[in-house]
C-alpha positions as CSV (number, residue, x, y, z in Angstrom):
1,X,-11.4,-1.9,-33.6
2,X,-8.1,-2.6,-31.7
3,X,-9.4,-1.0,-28.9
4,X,-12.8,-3.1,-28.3
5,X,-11.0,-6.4,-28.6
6,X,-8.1,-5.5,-26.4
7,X,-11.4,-4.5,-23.8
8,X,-12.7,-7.6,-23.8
9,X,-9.4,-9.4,-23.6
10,X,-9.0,-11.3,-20.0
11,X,-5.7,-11.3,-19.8
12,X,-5.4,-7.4,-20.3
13,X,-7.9,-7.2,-17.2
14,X,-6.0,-9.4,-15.0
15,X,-2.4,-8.0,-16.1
16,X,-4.0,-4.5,-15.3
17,X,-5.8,-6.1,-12.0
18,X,-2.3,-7.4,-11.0
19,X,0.1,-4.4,-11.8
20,X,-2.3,-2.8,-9.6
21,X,-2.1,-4.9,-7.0
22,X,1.7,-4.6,-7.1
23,X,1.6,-1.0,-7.0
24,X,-1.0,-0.6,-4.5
25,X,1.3,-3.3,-2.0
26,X,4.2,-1.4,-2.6
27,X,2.3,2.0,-1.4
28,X,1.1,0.0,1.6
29,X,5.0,-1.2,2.5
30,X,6.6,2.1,2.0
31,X,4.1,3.4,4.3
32,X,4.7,1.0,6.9
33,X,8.7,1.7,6.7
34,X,7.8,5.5,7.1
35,X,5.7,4.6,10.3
36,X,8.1,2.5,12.0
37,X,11.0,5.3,10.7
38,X,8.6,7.9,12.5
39,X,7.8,5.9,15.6
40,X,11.7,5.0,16.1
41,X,13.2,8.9,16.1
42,X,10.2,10.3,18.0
43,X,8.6,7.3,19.8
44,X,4.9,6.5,20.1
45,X,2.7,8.5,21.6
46,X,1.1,6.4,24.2
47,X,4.8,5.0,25.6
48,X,4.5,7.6,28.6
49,X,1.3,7.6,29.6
50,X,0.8,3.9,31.0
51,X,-0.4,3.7,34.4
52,X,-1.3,7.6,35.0
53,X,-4.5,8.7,35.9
């Protein structure tokens, strides 16, 4: 019975729609740092090729 009311609760859906959020913009940032990490100790790939064809 606890389970069907807690379903239909809106607050559980939005507390569950945020923590998700949260978690799912955290994933994003920590991905960014390891790009720009990546790109600063090897360099992009496209920084020598300007200009040559």
């Amino acid at each position: 019975m606890e389970a069907k009311k807690l379903l239909k609760d809106k607050k559980f859906w939005f507390a569950s729609f945020l923590i998700t959020w949260a978690a799912a913009l955290q994933a994003h940032m920590m991905w960014m740092q390891k790009q720009d990490s990546f790109k600063q100790k090897f360099g992009a790939l496209n920084d020598g090729d300007e200009g040559e064809n």
